[in-house]
C-alpha beads as a LAMMPS data file, in Angstrom:
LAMMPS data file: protein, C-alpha beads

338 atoms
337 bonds

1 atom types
1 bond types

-500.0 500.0 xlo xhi
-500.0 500.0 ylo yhi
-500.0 500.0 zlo zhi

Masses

1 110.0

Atoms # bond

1 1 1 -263.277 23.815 -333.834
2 1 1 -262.182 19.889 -334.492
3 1 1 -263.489 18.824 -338.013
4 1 1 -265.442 16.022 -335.944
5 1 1 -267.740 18.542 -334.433
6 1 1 -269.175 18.926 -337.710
7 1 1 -272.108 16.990 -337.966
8 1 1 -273.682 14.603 -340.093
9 1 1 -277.739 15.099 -339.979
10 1 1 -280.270 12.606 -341.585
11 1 1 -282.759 14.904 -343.466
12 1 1 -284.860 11.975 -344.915
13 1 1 -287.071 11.948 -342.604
14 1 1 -287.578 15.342 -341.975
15 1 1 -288.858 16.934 -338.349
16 1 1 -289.135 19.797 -336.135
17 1 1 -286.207 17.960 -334.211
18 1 1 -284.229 17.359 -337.892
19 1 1 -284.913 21.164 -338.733
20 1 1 -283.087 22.366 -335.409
21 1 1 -280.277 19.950 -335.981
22 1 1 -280.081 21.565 -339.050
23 1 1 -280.436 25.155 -337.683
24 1 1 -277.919 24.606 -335.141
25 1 1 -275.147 23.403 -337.401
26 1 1 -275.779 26.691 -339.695
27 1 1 -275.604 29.096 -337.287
28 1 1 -272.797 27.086 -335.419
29 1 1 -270.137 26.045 -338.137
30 1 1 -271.756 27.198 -341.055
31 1 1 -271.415 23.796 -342.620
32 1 1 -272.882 20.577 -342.211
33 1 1 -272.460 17.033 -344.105
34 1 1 -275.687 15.094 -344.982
35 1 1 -276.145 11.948 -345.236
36 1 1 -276.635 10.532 -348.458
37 1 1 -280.106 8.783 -348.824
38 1 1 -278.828 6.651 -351.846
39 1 1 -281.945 8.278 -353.507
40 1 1 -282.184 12.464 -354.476
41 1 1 -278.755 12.108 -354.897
42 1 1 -277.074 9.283 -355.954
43 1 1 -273.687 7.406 -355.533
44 1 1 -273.813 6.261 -358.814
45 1 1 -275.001 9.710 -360.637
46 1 1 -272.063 11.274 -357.904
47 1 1 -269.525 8.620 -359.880
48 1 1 -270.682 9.330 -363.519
49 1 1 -270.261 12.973 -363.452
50 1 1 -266.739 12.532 -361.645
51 1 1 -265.853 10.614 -364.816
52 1 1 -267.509 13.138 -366.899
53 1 1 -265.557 15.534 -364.954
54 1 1 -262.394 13.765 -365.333
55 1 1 -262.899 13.175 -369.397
56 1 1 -263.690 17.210 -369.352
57 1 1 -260.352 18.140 -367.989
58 1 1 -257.902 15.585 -369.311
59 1 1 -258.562 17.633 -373.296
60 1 1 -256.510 20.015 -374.545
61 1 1 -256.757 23.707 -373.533
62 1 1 -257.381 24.688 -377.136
63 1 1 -260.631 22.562 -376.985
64 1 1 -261.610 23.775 -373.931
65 1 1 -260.733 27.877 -374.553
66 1 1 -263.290 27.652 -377.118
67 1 1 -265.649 27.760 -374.461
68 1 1 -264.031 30.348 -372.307
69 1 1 -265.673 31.524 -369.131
70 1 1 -267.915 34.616 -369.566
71 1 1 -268.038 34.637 -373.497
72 1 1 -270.874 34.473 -375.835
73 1 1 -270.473 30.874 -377.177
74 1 1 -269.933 29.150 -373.180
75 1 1 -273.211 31.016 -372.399
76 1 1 -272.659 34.773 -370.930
77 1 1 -271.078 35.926 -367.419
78 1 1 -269.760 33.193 -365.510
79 1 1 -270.522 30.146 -367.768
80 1 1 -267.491 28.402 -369.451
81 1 1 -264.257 27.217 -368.922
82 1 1 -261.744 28.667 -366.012
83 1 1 -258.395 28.855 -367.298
84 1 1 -255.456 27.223 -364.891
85 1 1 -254.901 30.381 -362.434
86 1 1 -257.543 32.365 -364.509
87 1 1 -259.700 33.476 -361.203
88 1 1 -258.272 34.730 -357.669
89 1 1 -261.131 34.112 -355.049
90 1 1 -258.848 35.458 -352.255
91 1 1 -257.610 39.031 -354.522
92 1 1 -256.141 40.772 -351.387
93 1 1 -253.792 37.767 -350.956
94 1 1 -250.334 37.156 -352.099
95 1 1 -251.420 34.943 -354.626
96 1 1 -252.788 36.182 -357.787
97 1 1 -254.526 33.357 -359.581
98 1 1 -255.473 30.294 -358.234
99 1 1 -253.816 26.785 -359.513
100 1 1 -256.823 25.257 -360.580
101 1 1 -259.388 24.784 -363.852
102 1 1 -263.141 25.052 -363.370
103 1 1 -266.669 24.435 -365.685
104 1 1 -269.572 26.723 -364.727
105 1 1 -272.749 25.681 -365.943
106 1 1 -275.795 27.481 -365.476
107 1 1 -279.558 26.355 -364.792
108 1 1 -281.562 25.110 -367.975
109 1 1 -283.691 27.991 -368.513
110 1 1 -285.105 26.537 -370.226
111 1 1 -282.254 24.593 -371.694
112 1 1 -278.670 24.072 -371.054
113 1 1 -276.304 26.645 -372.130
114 1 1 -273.803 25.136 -375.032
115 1 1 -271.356 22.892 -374.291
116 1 1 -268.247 21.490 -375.488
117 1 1 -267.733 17.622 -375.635
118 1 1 -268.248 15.534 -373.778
119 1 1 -269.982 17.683 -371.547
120 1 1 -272.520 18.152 -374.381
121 1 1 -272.659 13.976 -375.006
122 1 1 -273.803 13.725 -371.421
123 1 1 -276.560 16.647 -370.854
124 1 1 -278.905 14.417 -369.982
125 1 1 -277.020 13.002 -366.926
126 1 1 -276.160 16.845 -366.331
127 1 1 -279.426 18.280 -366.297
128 1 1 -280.516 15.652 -363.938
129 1 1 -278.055 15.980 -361.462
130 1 1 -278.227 19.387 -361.516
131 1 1 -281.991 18.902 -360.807
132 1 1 -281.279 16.367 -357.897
133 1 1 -278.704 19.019 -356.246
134 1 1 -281.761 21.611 -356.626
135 1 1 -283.830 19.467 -354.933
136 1 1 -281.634 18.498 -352.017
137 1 1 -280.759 22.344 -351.296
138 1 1 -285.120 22.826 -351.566
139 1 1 -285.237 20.588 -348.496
140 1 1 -282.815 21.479 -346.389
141 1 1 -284.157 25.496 -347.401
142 1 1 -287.605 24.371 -345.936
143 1 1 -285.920 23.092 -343.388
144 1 1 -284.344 26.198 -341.914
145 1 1 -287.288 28.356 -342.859
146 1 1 -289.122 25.734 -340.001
147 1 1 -286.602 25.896 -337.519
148 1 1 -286.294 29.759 -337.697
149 1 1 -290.442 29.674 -336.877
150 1 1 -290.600 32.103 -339.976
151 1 1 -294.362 32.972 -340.972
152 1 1 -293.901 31.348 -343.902
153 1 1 -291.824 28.263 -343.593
154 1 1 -291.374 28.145 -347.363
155 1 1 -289.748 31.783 -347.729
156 1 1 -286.343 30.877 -349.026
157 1 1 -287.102 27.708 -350.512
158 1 1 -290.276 29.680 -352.420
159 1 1 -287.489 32.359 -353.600
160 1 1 -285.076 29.705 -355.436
161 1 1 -288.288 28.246 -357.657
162 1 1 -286.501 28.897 -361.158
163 1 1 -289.518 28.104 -363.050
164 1 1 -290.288 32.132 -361.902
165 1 1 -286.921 33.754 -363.383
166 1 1 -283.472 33.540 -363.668
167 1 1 -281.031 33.028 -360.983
168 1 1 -276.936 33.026 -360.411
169 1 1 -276.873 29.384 -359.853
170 1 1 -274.040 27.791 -361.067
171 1 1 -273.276 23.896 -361.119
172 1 1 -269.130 23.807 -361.017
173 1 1 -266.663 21.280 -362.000
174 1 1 -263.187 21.743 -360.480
175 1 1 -259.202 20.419 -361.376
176 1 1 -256.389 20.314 -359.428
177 1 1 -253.608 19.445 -360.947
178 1 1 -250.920 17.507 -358.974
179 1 1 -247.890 19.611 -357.242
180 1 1 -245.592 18.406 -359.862
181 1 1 -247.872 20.223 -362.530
182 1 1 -248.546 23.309 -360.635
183 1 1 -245.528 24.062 -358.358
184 1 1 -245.748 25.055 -354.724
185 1 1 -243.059 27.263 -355.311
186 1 1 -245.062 29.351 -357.273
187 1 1 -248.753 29.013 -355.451
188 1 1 -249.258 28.599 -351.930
189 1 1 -253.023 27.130 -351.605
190 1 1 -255.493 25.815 -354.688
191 1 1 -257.695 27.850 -354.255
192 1 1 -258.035 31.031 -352.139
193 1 1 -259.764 32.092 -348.627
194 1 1 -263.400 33.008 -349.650
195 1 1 -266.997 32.903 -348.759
196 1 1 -269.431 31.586 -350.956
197 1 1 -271.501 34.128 -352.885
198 1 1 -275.074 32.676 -353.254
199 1 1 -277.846 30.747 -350.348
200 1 1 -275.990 27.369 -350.380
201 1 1 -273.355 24.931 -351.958
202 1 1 -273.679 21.378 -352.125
203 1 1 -269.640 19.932 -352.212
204 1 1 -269.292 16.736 -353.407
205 1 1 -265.279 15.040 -353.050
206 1 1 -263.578 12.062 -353.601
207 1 1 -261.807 10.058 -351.024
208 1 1 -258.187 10.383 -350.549
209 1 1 -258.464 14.290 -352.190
210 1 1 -257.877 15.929 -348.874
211 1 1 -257.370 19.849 -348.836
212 1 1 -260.436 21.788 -347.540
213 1 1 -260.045 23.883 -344.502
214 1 1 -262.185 26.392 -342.925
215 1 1 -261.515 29.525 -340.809
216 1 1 -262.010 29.250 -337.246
217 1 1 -262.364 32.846 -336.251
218 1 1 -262.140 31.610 -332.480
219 1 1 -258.788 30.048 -332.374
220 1 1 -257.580 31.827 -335.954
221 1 1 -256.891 28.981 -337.246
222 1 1 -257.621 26.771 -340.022
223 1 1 -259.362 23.100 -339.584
224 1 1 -259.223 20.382 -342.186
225 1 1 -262.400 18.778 -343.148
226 1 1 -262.650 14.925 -344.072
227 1 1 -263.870 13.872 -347.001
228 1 1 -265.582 11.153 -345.086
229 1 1 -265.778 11.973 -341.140
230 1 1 -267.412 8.539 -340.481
231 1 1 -265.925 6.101 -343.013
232 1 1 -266.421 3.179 -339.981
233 1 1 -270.180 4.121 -340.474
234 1 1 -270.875 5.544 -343.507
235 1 1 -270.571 3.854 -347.035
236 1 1 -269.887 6.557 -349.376
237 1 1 -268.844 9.989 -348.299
238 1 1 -271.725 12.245 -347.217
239 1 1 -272.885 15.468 -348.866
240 1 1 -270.800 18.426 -347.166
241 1 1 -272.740 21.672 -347.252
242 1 1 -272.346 25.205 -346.727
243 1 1 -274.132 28.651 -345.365
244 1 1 -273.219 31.056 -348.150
245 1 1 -273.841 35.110 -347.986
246 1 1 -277.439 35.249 -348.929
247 1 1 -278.519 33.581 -346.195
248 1 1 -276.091 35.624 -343.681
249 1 1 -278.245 38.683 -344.881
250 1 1 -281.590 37.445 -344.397
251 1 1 -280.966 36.322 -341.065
252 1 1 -279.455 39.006 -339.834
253 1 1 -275.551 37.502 -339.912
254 1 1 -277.138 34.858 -337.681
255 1 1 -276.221 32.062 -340.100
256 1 1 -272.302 31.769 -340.970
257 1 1 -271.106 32.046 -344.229
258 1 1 -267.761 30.686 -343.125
259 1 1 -264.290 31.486 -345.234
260 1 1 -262.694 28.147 -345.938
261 1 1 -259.796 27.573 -348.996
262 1 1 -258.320 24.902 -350.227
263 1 1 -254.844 24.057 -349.960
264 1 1 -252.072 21.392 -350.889
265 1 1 -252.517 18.710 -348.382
266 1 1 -251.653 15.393 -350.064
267 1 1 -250.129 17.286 -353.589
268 1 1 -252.198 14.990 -355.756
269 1 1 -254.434 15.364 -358.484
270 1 1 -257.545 16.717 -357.276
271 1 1 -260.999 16.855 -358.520
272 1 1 -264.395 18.168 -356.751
273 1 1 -268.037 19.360 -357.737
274 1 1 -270.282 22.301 -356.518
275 1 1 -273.645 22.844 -356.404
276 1 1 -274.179 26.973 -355.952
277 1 1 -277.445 27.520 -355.056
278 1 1 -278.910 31.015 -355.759
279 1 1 -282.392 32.431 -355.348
280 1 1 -283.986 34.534 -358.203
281 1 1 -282.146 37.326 -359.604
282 1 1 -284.521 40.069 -358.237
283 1 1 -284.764 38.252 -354.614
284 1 1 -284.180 41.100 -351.950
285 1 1 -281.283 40.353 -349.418
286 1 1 -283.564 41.550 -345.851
287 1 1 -283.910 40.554 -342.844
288 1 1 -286.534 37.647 -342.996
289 1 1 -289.519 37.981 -340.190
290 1 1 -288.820 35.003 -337.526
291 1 1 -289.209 34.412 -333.193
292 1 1 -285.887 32.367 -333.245
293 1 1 -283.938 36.034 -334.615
294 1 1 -285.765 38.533 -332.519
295 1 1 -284.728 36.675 -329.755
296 1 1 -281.222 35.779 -330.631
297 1 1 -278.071 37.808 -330.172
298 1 1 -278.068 40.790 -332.576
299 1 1 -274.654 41.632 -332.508
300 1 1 -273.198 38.994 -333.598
301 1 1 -274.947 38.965 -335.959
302 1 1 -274.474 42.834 -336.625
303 1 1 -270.412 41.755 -336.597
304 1 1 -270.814 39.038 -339.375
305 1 1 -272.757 41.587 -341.477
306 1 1 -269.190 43.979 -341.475
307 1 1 -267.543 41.088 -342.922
308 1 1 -270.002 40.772 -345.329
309 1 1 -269.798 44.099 -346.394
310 1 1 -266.349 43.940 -346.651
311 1 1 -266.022 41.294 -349.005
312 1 1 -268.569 43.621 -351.051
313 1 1 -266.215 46.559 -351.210
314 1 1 -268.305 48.172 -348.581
315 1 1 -267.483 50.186 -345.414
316 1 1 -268.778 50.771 -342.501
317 1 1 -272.489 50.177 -342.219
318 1 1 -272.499 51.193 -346.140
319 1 1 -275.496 49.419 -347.595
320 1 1 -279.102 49.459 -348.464
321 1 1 -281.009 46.190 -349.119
322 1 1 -279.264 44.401 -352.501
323 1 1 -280.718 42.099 -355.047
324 1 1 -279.623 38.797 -355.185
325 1 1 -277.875 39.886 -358.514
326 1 1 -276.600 42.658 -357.109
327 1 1 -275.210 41.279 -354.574
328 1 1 -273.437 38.372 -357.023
329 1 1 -271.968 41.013 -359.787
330 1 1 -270.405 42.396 -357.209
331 1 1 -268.929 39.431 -356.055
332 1 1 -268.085 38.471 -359.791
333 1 1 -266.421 42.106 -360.354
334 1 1 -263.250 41.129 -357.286
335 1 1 -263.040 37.791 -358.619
336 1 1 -262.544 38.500 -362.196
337 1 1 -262.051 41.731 -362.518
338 1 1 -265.376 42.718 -364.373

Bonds

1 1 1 2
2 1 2 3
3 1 3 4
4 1 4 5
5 1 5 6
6 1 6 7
7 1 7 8
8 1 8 9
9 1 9 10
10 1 10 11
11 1 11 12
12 1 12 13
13 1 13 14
14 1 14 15
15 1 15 16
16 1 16 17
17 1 17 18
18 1 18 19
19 1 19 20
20 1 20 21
21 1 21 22
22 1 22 23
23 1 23 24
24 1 24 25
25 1 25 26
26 1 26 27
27 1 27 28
28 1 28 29
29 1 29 30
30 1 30 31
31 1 31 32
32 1 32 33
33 1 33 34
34 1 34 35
35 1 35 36
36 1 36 37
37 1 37 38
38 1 38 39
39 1 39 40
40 1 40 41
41 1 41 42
42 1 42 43
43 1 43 44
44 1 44 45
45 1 45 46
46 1 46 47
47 1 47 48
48 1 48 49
49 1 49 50
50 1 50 51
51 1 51 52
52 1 52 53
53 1 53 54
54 1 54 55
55 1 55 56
56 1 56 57
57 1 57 58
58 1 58 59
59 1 59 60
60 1 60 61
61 1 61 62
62 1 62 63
63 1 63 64
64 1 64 65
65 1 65 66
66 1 66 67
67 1 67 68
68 1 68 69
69 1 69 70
70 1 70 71
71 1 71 72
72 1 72 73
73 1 73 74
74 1 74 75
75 1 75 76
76 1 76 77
77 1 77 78
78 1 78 79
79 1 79 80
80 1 80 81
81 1 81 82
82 1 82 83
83 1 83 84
84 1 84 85
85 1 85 86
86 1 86 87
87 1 87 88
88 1 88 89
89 1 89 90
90 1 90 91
91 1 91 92
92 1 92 93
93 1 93 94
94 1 94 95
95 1 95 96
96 1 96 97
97 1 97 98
98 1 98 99
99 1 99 100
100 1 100 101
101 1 101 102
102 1 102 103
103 1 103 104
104 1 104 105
105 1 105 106
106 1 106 107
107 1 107 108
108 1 108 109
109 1 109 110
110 1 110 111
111 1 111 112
112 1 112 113
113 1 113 114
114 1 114 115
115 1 115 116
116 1 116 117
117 1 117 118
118 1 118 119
119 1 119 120
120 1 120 121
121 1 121 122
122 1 122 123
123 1 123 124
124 1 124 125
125 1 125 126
126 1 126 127
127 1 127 128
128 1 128 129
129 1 129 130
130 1 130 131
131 1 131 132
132 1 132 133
133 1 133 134
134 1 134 135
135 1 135 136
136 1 136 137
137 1 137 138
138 1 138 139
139 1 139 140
140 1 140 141
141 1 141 142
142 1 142 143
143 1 143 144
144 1 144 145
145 1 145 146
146 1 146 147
147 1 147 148
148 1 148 149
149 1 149 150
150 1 150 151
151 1 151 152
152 1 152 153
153 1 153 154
154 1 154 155
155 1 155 156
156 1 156 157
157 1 157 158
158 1 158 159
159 1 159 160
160 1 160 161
161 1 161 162
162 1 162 163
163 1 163 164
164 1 164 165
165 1 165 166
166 1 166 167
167 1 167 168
168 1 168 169
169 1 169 170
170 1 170 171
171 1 171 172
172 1 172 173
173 1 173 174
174 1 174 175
175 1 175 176
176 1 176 177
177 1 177 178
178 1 178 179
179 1 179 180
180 1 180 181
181 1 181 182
182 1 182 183
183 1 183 184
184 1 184 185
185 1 185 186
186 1 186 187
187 1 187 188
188 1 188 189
189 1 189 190
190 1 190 191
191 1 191 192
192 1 192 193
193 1 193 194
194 1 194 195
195 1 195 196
196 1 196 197
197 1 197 198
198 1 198 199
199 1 199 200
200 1 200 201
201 1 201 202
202 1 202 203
203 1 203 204
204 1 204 205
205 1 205 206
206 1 206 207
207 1 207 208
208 1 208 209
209 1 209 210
210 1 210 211
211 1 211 212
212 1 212 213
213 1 213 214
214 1 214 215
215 1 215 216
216 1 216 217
217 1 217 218
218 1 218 219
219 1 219 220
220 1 220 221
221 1 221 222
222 1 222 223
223 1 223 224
224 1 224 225
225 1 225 226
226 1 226 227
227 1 227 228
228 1 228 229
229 1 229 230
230 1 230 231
231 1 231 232
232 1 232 233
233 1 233 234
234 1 234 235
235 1 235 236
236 1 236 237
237 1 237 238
238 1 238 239
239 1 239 240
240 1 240 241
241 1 241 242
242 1 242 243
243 1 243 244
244 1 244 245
245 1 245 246
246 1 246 247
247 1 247 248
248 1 248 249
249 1 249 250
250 1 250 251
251 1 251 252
252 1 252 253
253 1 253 254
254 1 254 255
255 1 255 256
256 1 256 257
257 1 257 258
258 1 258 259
259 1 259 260
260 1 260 261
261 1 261 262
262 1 262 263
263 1 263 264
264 1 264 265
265 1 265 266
266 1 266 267
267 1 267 268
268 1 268 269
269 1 269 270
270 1 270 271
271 1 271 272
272 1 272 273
273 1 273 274
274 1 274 275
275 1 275 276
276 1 276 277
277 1 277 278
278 1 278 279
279 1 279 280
280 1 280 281
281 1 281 282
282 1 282 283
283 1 283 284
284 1 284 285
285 1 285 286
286 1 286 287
287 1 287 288
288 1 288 289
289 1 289 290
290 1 290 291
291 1 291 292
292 1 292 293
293 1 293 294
294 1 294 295
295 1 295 296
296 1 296 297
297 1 297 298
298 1 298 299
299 1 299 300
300 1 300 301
301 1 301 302
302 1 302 303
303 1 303 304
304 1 304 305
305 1 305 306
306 1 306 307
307 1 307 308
308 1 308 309
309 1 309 310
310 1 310 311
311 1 311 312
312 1 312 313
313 1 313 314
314 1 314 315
315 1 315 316
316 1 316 317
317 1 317 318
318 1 318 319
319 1 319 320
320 1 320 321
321 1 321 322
322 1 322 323
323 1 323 324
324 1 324 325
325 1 325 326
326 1 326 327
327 1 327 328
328 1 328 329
329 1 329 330
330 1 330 331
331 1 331 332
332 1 332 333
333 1 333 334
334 1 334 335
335 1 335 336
336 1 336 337
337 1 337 338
């Protein structure tokens, strides 16, 4: 798989055609960039939370700490600050703790967790890009619930309304310090191999941050992925996004949630954003009705369900139908250890 056969799909007009393109790319690669419409999301808003971002990291960890990552004043489980090394996505490897700081925020239900400055300066231009993100990942949700000729096109996007419930969406700022900070000597790769845990993630990146690689199970290899695969073409970088787990269980594996790291390609400072898109809390993870599944290739799909299972502890065929939440504490028990 060349990084250039991942490909970059117009949703604002939206079609049966678009919805296949999208489909396709799912099921394919298990990642797709879309092009930025200059409208749900941004440039500018993309910008201003990159400085935000940028302020956030560049305090001391003293300031930061008080906010620590699953404690009572940053929120609960998995809000607040992500010490340098303080998570290992990829446990199993080599490499315990990953060379990187992080900022969960949740969804404001109905308001935004506490914050430390400047993060709590700016909530305003939080909550709406975190609103914007939600919107974009609604769409392209609808989308695939058309192309898979469910009964009811609306089926996933109708499970990630968080006006009915909590959900394990998280909106994530990332830091990667420089090589000269953290030492290659010490860490091999930012952040570990991994799949994502919830429906989908919206990745946004800056130009000249290189680093992200996926798994290419048919070669075994790992392929870089631009930050901007069209920069001849394309103004500002489009939005990459990816298949996570939840969606590899309601479609029977059929949709990839593809392992992909990041690693120290350029040794630079590096900074990124994620959008992790959940569903509700009490969503169950089976096999949505649809034509397009029943008639595709069950076991392949079947074989991407062992991985899943794996990376949930599990063995063998090991596993009635999980919650969405159940499904993400597990997750959130290798990471951290909980």
């Amino acid at each position: 798989m060349e990084d250039t056969d991942i490909p970059v799909i117009d949703i604002s007009n939206p079609s049966n055609d678009v919805a296949r393109q999208v489909l396709e790319a799912a099921s394919t690669h298990g990642f797709l960039f879309i092009k930025n419409d200059g409208v749900t999301i941004t440039p500018q808003d993309i910008d201003d939370m990159f400085k935000l971002s940028r302020d956030f990291f560049s305090r001391n960890d003293e300031h930061k700490a008080e906010y620590a990552i699953h404690s009572d004043k940053a929120g609960g489980i998995n809000r607040g600050w992500v010490k340098m090394a303080g998570e290992s996505l990829d446990p199993e490897g080599q490499q315990q703790g990953d060379p990187k700081e992080a900022f969960n925020i949740g969804p404001p239900q109905p308001h935004l967790q506490p914050l430390p400055t400047p993060l709590s300066t700016s909530s305003p231009l939080i909550l709406h890009f975190q609103n914007a993100c939600h919107k974009l990942c609604t769409q392209i949700l609808s989308l695939l619930g058309t192309a898979l000729e469910t009964p009811d096109p609306a089926y996933f996007a109708s499970r990630h309304d968080q006006s009915k419930g909590p959900s394990g969406t998280i909106f994530r700022m990332l830091y990667y310090p420089s090589t000269s900070t953290a030492s290659s000597t010490s860490f091999q790769i930012r952040a570990g191999a991994h799949s994502d845990y919830g429906s989908l993630t919206l990745l946004f990146r800056l130009p000249g941050q290189p680093g992200l690689e996926l798994f290419s199970p048919s070669t075994r290899t790992w392929v870089p992925v631009p930050v901007n695969p069209s920069p001849s073409t394309l103004s500002s970088p489009p939005i990459l996004v990816n298949i996570g787990d939840l969606l590899s269980f309601w479609t029977g594996g059929m949709l990839k949630s593809t392992v992909h790291r990041v690693t120290f390609s350029g040794g630079g400072e590096r900074y990124s954003m994620a959008y992790f898109c959940h569903p509700l809390d009490e969503a169950r993870l089976e096999r949505v009705e649809s034509r397009v599944l029943d008639a595709g290739d069950g076991e392949k799909g079947r074989e991407e369900l062992r991985g899943q299972r794996k990376r949930l502890g599990l063995s063998g065929d090991e596993m009635g139908i999980l919650t969405a939440k159940e499904h993400l504490d597990r997750r959130l028990k290798v990471t951290y250890g909980l």
